[in-house]
FIZA-189007 format. One line per field, with one value per residue (C-alpha): residue in one letter; x, y, z. Coordinates in nm, 2 decimals. Last residue first. Layout:
<sites>
code	(A, ...) .
c1	(X, ...) .
c2	(Y, ...) .
c3	(Z, ...) .
</sites>
This chain:
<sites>
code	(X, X, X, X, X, X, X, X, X, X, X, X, X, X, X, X, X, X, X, X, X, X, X, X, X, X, X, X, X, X, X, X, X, X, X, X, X, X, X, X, X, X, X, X, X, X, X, X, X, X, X, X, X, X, X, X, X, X, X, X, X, X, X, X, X, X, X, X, X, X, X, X, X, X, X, X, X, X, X, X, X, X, X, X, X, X, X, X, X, X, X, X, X, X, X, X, X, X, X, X, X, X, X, X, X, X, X, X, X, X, X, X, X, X, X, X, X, X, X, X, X, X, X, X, X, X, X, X, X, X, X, X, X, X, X, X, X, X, X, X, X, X, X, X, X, X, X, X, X, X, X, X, X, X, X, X, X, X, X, X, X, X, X, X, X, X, X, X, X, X, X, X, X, X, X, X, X, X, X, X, X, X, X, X, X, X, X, X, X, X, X, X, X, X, X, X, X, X, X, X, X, X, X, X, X, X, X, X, X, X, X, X, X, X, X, X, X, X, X, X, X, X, X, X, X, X, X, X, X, X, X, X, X, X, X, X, X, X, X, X, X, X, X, X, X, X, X, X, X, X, X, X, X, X, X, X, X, X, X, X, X, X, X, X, X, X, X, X, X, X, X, X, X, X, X, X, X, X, X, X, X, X, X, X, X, X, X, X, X, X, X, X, X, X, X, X, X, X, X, X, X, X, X, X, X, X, X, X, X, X, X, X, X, X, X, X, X, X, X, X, X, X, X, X, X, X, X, X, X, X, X, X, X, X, X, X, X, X, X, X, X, X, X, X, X, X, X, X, X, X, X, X, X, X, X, X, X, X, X, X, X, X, X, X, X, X, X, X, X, X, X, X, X, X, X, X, X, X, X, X, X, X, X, X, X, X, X, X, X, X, X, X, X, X, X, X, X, X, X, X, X, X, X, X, X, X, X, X, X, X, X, X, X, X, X, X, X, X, X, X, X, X, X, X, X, X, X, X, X, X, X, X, X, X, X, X, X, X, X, X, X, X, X, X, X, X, X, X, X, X, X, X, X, X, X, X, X, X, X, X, X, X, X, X, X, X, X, X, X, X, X, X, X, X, X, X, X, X, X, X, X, X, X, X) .
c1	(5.31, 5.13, 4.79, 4.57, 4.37, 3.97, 3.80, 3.55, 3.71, 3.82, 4.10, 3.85, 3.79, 3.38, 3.29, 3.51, 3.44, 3.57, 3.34, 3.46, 3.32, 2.99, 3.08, 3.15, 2.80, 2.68, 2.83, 2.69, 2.32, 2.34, 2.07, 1.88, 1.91, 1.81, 1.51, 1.40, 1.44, 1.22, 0.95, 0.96, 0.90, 0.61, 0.43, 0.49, 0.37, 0.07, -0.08, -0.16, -0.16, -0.48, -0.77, -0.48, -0.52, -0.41, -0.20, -0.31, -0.64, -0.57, -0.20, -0.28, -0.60, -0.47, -0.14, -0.22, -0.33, 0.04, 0.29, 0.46, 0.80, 1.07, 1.36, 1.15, 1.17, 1.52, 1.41, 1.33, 1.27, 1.36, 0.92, 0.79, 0.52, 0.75, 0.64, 0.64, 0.69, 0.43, 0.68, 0.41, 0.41, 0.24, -0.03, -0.06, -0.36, -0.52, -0.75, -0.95, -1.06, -1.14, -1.33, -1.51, -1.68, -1.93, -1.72, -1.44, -1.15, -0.85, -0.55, -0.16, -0.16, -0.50, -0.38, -0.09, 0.26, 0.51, 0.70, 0.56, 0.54, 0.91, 0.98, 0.64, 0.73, 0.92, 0.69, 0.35, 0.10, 0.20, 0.13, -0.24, -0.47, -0.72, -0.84, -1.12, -1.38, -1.47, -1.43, -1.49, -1.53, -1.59, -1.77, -2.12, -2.33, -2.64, -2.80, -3.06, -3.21, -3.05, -2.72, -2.50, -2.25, -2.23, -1.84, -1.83, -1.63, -1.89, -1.97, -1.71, -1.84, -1.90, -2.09, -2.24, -2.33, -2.43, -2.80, -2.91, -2.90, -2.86, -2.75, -2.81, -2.64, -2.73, -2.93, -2.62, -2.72, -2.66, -2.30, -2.25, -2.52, -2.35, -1.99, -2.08, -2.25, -1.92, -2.00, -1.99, -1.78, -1.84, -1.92, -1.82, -1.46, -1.46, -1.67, -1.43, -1.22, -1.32, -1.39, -1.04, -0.89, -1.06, -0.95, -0.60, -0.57, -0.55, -0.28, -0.29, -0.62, -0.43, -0.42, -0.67, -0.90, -0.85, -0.78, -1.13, -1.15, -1.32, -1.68, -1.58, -1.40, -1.66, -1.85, -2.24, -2.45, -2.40, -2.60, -2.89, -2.96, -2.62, -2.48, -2.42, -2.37, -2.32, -2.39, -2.25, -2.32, -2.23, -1.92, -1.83, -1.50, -1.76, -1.94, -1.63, -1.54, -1.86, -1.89, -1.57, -1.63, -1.94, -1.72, -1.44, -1.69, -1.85, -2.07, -1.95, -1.92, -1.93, -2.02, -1.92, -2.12, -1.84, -1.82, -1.56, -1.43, -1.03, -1.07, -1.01, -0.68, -0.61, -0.39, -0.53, -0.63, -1.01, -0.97, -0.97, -1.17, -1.15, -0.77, -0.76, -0.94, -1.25, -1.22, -1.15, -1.40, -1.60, -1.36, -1.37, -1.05, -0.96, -0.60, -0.28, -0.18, -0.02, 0.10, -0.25, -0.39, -0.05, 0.27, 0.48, 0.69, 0.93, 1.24, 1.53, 1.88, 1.93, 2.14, 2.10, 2.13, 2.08, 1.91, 1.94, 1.99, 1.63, 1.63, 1.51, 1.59, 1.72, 1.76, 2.00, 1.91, 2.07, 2.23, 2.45, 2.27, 1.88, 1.65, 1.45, 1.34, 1.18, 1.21, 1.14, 1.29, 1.11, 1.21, 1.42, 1.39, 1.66, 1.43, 1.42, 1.11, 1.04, 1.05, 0.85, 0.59, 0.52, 0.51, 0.24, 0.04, 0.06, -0.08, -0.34, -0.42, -0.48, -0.74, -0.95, -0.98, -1.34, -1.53, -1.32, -1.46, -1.27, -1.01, -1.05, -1.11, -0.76, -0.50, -0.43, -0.07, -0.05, -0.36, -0.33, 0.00, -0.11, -0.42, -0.28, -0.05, 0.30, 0.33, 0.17, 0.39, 0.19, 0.34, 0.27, 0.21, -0.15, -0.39, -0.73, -0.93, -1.00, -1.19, -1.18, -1.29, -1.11, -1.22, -1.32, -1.27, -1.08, -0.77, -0.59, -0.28, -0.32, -0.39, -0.31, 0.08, 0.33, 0.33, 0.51, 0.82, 0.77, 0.65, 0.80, 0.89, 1.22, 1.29, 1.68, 1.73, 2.10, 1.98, 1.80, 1.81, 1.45, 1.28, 1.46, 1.26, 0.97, 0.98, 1.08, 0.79, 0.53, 0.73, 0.66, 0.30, 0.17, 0.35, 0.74, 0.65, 0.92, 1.10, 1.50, 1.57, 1.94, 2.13, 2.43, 2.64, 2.86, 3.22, 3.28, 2.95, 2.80, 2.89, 2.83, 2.82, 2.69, 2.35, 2.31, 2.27, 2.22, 1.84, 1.65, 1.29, 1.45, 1.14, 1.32, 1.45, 1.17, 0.94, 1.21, 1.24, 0.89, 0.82, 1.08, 0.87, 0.53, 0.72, 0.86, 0.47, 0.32, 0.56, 0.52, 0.11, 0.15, 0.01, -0.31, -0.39, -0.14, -0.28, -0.04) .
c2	(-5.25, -4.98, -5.00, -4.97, -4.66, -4.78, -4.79, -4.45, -4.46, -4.06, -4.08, -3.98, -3.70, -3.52, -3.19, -2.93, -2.57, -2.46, -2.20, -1.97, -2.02, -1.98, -1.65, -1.52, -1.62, -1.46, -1.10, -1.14, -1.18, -0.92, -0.68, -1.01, -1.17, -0.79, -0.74, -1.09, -1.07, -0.78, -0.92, -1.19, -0.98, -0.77, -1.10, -1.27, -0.91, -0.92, -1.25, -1.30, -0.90, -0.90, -0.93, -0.68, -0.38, -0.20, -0.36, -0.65, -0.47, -0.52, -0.49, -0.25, -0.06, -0.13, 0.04, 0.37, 0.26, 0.14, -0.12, 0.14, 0.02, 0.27, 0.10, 0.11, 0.51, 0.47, 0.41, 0.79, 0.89, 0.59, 0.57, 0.86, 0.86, 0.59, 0.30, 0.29, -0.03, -0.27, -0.59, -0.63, -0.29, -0.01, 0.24, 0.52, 0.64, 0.91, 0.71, 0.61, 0.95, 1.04, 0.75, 0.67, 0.31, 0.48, 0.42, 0.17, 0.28, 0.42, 0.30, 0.40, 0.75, 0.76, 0.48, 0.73, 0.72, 0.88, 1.12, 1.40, 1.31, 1.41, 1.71, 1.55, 1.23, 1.29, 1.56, 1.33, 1.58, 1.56, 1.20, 1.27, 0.99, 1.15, 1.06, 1.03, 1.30, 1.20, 1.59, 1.75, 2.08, 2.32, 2.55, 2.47, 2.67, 2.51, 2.73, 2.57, 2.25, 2.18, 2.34, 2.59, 2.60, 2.85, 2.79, 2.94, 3.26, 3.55, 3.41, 3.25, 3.08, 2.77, 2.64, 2.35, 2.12, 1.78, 1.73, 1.34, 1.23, 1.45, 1.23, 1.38, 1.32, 1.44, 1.15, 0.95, 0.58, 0.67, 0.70, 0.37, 0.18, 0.31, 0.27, -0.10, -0.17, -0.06, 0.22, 0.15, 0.12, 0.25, 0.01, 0.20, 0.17, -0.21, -0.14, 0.05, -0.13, -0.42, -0.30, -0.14, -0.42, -0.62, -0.35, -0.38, -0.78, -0.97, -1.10, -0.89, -0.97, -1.29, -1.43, -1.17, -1.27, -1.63, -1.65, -1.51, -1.24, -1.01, -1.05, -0.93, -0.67, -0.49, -0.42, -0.40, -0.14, 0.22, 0.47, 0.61, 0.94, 1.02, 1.38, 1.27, 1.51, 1.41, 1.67, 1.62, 1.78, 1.91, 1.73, 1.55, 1.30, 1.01, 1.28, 1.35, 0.99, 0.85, 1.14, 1.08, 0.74, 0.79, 1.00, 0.75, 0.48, 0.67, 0.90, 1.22, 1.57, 1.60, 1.96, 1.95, 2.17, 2.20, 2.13, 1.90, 1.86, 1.92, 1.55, 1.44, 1.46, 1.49, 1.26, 1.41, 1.15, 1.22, 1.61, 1.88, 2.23, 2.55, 2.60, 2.59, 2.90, 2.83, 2.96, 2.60, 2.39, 2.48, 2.29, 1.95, 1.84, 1.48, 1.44, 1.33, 1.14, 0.83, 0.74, 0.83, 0.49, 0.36, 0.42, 0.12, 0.29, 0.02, 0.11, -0.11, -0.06, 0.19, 0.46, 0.69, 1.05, 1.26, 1.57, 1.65, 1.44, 1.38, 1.26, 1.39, 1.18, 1.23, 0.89, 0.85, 0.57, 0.29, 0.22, 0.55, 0.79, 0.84, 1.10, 1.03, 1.32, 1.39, 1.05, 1.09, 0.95, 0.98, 0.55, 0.36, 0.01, -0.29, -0.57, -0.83, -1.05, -1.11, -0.76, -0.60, -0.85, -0.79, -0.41, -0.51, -0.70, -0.40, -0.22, -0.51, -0.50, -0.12, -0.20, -0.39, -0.73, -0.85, -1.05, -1.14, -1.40, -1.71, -1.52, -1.45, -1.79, -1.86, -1.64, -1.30, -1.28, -1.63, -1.61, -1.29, -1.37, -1.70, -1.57, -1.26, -1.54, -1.57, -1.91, -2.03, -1.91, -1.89, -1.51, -1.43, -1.07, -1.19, -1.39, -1.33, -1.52, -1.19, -1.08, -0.79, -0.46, -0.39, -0.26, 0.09, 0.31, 0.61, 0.55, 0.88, 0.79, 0.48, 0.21, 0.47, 0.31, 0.36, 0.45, 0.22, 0.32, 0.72, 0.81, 0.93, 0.53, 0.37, 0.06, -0.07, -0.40, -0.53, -0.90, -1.06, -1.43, -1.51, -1.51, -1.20, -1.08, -1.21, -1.00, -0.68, -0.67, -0.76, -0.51, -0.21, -0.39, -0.36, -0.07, 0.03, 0.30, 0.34, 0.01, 0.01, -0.24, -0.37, -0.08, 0.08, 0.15, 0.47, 0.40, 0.69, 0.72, 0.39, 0.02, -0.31, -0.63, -0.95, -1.07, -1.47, -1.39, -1.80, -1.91, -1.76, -1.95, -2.26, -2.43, -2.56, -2.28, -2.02, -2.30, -2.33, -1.98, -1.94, -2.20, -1.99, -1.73, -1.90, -2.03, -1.66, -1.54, -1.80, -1.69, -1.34, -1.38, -1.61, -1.92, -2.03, -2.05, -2.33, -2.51, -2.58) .
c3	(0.89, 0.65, 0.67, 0.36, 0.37, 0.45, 0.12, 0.04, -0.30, -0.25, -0.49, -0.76, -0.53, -0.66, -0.53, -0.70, -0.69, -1.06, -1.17, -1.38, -1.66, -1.45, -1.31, -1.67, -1.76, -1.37, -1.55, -1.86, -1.72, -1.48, -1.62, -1.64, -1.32, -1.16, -1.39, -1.33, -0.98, -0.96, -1.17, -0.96, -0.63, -0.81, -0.92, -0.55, -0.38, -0.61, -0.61, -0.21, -0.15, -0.35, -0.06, 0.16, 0.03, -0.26, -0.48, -0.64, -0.74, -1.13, -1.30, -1.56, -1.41, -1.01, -1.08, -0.97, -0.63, -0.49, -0.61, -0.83, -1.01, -1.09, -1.32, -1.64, -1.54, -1.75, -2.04, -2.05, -2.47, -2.62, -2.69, -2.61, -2.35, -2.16, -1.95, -1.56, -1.44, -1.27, -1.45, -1.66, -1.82, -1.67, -1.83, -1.54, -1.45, -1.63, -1.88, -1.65, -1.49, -1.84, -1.92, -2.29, -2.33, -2.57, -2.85, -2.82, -2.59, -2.72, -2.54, -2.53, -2.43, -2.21, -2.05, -1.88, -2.05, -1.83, -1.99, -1.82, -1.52, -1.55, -1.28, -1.11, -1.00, -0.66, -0.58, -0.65, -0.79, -1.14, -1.13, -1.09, -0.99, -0.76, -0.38, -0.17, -0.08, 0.27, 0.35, 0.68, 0.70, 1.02, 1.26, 1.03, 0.80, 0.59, 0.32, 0.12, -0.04, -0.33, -0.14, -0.07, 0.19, 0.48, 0.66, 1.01, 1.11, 1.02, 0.72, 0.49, 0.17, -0.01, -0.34, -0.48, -0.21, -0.32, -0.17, -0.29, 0.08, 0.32, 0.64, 1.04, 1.31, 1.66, 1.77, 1.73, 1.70, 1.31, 1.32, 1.47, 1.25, 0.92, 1.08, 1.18, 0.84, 0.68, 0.41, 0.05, -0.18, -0.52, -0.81, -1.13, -1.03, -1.07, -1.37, -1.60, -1.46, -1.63, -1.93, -1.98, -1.84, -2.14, -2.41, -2.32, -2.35, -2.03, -1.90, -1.57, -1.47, -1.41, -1.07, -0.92, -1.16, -1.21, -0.80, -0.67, -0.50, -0.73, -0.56, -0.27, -0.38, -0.52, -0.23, -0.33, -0.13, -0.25, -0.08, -0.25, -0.32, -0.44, -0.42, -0.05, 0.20, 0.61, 0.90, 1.19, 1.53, 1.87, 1.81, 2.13, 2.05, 1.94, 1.74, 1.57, 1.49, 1.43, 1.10, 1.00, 1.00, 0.79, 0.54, 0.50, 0.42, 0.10, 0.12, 0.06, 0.23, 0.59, 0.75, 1.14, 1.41, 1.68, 2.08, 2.04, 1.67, 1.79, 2.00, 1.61, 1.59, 1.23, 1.03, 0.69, 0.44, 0.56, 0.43, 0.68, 0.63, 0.80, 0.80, 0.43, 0.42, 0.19, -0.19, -0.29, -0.13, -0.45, -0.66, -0.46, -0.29, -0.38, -0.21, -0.39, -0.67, -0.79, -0.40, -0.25, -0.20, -0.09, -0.11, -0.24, -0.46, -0.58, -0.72, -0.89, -0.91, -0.64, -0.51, -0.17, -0.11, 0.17, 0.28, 0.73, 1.01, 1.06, 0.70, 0.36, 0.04, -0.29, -0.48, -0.76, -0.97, -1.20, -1.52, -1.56, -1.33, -1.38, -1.16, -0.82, -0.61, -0.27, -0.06, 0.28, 0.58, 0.90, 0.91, 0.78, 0.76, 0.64, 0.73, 1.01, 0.91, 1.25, 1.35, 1.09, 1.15, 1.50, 1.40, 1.11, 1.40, 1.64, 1.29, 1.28, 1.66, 1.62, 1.29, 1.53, 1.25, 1.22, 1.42, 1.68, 1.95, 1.83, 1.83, 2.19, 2.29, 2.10, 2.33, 2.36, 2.21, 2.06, 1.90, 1.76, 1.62, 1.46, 1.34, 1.14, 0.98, 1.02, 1.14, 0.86, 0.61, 0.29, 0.22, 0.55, 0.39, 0.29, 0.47, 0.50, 0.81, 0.97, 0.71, 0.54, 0.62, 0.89, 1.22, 1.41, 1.12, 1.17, 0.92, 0.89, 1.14, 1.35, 1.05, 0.76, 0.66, 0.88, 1.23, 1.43, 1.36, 1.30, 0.94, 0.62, 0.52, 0.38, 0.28, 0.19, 0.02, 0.00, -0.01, -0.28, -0.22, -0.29, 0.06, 0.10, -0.19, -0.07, 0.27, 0.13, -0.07, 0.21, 0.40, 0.13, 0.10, 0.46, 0.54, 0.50, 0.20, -0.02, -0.14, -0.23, -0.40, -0.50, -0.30, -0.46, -0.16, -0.19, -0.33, -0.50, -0.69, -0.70, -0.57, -0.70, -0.56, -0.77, -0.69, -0.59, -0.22, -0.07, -0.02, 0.33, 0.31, 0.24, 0.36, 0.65, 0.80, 0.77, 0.93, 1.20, 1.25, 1.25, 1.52, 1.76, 1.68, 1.80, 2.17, 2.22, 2.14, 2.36, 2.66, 2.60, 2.65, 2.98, 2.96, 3.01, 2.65, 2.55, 2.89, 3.19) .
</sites>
């Protein structure tokens, strides 16, 4: 019988029994090298603990097990099986990248997208994918979860994080009720809206907030049937708004642009490349600054599949260059105002994005405050002025938060954000997968290094210690003379 004859669960139990042995013989499990330490009264005093147990938070997790560090705890708001945006806000039909991309493998072959999808629907119909079906990447993720066989906890959210002794005290939210864990080192691994929050535009404002729903909303969209939907933006999120309701019987869509062009160049194609993604990091201030500046300045564009998809609807309709400027109730439906008149639908849809504002994030916000943003510790050159730039955080190498103040809150050097707000100090590997390949090995070294470090006295007195003996002088490896 053929590889691709046989039976789905038989090629995936033949692929994971490859991955322990590729896991096996490239050391991929090394001995725990961290002393044991507890907190208050005994409780566990976790290494890492990760939020967010999507494609990065497991990424993370992953590497450090690879590297010895054991006592990692993630935790994720979501159900199992529902972290990260793949089955929850994202409404795109595929990917954007590739389906060649590797990333949370971590160079394990075994691992790969292409390995699993292989194995569970055989290679004729890899051979047919075009791009990646974002529910066979989140079935992937689950896959992925298993066989790296983390510490997860799911419908657990963390709400505040504050400094005791040398490490932190973690409020969280459970099904059972609030608890508290302890950590060393924090990663915030949330995503595109963990330095921030939503992008609402001001004249959206006034509107009841039950007649508008933003893209990063997890929002059936089987709701939309029958209604005249108003999108605002242009960006991908806003065209697979606009295929989403239609596909789930809008009577309409309506899509806003204040740009009378659509933007055409994706950036990240052209930064993946392994100088820049490699070290945008070690380059000085002003350079990141300039680069960014750019990165930013190219806006993604729609997927060619959304475009065309939304388009074969004879019902939906794009205003180009016709921002809408103001917003009212009449008579139940939304009017908005625009360069070229009045247009009222049953409800808004915003493709809006999302803004960098620690303040926003509830487990930041009592000391956002001493966080220093770029706009503390960088003046651009004339000209090269950016608010929105300058209100990101300015991390150090290790992705850590920095202090406004100088002595001020060393302690936020133990929170570490592998999410969208580190993209301007560490570059964009952080918030997808293109980057995942350099980031999740720089954040997982930087971990270890803090953790070797802040033990540094305690693996010295180990080492004087050490008395394990592996050589026998007696031991000539001569046969014992016989007595007779």
């Amino acid at each position: 019988m053929s590889a691709s004859s046989r039976p789905a669960s038989s090629r995936l139990a033949t692929l994971e029994d490859a991955i322990a042995r590729d896991l096996e013989r490239i050391e991929a499990s090394p001995r725990a090298w961290l002393p044991r330490r507890s907190g208050p009264d005994g409780a566990p005093l976790h290494n890492v603990v990760i939020v967010g147990a999507g494609l990065s938070g497991l990424s993370i997790g992953f590497g450090l097990k690879r590297q010895g560090v054991g006592d990692v705890v993630l935790i994720d708001r979501s159900d199992e099986g529902r972290e990260g945006p793949w089955i929850s806000c994202a409404r795109m039909d595929t990917l954007r990248s590739p389906k060649h991309l590797s990333g949370p493998d971590l160079g394990v072959p075994s691992l790969t997208y292409r390995s699993w999808y292989e194995a569970a629907h055989g290679e004729a119909a890899w051979e047919a994918v075009g791009k990646i079906d974002r529910a066979d990447w989140m079935d992937y993720l689950v896959w992925y979860r298993r066989m790296a066989a983390l510490d997860v906890r799911n419908r657990t959210t963390l709400t505040a994080i504050r400094p005791l002794e040398d490490y932190l005290v973690l409020d969280i939210e459970t099904p059972a009720g609030a608890s508290r864990l302890y950590a060393r080192k924090l990663v915030l691994a949330t995503g595109i809206e963990g330095a921030g929050g939503l992008a609402v535009p001001p004249f959206v404002a006034g509107l009841p907030r039950e007649s508008w729903t933003h893209s990063g909303e997890a929002v059936a969209a089987e709701r939309l049937a029958g209604l005249d939907v108003g999108i605002v933006g242009a960006a991908s999120s806003a065209f697979d708004w606009a295929v989403a309701a239609l596909r789930n019987g809008a009577r309409s869509a309506t899509l806003f642009a204040r740009a009378s062009e659509l933007p055409k160049t994706e950036v990240l194609a052209w930064s993946n490349f392994p100088g820049f993604l490699g070290h945008f990091a070690d380059l000085d201030a002003t350079r990141r600054w300039r680069f960014m500046r750019r990165f930013f300045e190219l806006k993604v564009p729609p997927t060619q599949e959304m475009y065309r998809a939304a388009h074969a609807f004879p019902n939906f309709r794009a205003e180009l260059g016709c921002p809408p400027q103001s917003a009212r109730m009449v008579d139940g439906r939304v009017e908005i105002e625009t360069p070229r008149g009045v247009f009222a639908f049953d409800h808004l849809l915003l493709g809006t994005g999302y803004e960098i504002d620690l303040a926003k994030r509830p487990e930041l916000a009592p000391f956002a405050g001493e966080i220093a943003l770029w706009q503390d510790r960088f003046t651009p050159p004339a000209g090269e002025e950016d608010a929105a730039l300058g209100l990101y955080p300015y991390l150090g190498r290790d992705f850590e938060f920095t202090e406004k103040h100088p002595g001020t809150a060393p302690w936020i050097g133990n929170i570490h954000i592998f999410n969208n707000g580190a993209v301007p100090s560490l570059g964009p590997i952080c918030n997808g997968i293109t980057g995942l390949k350099y980031g999740v090995p720089r954040m997982v070294a930087a971990l270890t290094r803090g953790l070797f470090l802040a033990d540094a006295d305690r693996h010295y007195a180990d080492l004087m210690a050490y008395d394990e003996q592996h050589f026998h002088a007696e031991d000539t490896g001569r046969p014992a003379p016989v007595e007779v």
